[in-house]
PLY file of the C-alpha trace (Angstrom):
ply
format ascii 1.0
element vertex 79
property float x
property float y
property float z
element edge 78
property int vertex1
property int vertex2
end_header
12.90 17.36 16.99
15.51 15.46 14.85
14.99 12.64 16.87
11.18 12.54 15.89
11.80 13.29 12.31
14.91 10.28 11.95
11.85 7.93 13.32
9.20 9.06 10.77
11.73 8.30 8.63
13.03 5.05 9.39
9.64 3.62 10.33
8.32 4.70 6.87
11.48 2.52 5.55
10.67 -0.41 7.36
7.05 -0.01 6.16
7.59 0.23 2.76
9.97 -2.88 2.58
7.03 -4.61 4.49
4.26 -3.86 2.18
6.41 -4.09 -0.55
6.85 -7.76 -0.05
3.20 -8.48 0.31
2.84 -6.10 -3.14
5.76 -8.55 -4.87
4.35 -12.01 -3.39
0.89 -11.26 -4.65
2.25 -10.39 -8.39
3.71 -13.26 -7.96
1.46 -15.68 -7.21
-0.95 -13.82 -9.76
-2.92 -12.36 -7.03
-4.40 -9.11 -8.61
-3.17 -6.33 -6.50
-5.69 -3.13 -6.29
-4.33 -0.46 -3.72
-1.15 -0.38 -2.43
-0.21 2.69 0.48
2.00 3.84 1.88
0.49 5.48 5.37
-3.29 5.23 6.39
-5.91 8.24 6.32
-6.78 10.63 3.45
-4.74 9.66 0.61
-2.15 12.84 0.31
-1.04 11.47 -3.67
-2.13 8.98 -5.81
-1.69 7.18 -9.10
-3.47 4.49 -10.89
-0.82 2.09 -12.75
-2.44 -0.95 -14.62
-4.95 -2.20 -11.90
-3.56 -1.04 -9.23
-3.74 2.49 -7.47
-0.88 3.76 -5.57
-1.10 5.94 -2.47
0.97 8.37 -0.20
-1.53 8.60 2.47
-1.81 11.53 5.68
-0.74 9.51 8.27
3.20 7.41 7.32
2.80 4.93 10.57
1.76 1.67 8.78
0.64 0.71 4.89
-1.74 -1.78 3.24
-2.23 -3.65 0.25
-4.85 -4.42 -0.92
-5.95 -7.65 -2.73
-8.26 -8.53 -4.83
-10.49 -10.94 -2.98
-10.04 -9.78 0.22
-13.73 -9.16 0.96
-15.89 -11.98 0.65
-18.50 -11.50 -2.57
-16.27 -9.15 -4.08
-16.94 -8.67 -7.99
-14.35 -9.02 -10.51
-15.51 -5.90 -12.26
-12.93 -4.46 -15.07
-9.42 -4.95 -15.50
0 1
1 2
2 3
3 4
4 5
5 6
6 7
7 8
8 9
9 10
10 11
11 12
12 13
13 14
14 15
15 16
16 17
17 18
18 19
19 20
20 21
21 22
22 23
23 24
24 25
25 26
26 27
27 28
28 29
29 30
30 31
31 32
32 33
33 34
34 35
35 36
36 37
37 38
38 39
39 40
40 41
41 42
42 43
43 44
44 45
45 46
46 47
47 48
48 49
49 50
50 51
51 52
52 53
53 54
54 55
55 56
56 57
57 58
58 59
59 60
60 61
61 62
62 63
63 64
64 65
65 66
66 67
67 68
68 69
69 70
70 71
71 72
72 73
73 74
74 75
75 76
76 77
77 78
């Protein structure tokens, strides 16, 4: 069992520096940046910042970010 529980762990780790650096590169670049999760599925907890919504989602194997412009005919709508 604390075998399972040290890889939940670490593999939320490595996926949070991941999608962290796609979250900093976009800023960066002065792409805007709309969700960024942590884990995929029903989002667990959440909080709007600025424009962008943050998320603790159900399931902690992977992460997004996403971008604004990512879907083709996307509208700007409000900052």
């Amino acid at each position: 069992m604390n075998s399972v529980i040290s890889f939940v762990i670490v593999l939320g780790v490595l996926v949070f520096v991941h999608e962290f650096g796609h979250f900093l590169f976009s800023k960066l670049f002065g792409v805007r940046v709309l969700k960024c999760s942590l884990g995929f599925g029903n989002k667990e907890v959440g909080r709007k910042w600025g424009e962008t919504e943050y998320l603790i989602s159900a399931f902690p194997l992977g992460g997004y970010v996403k971008m604004f412009g990512e879907i083709q005919g996307e509208d700007e709508g409000p900052l």
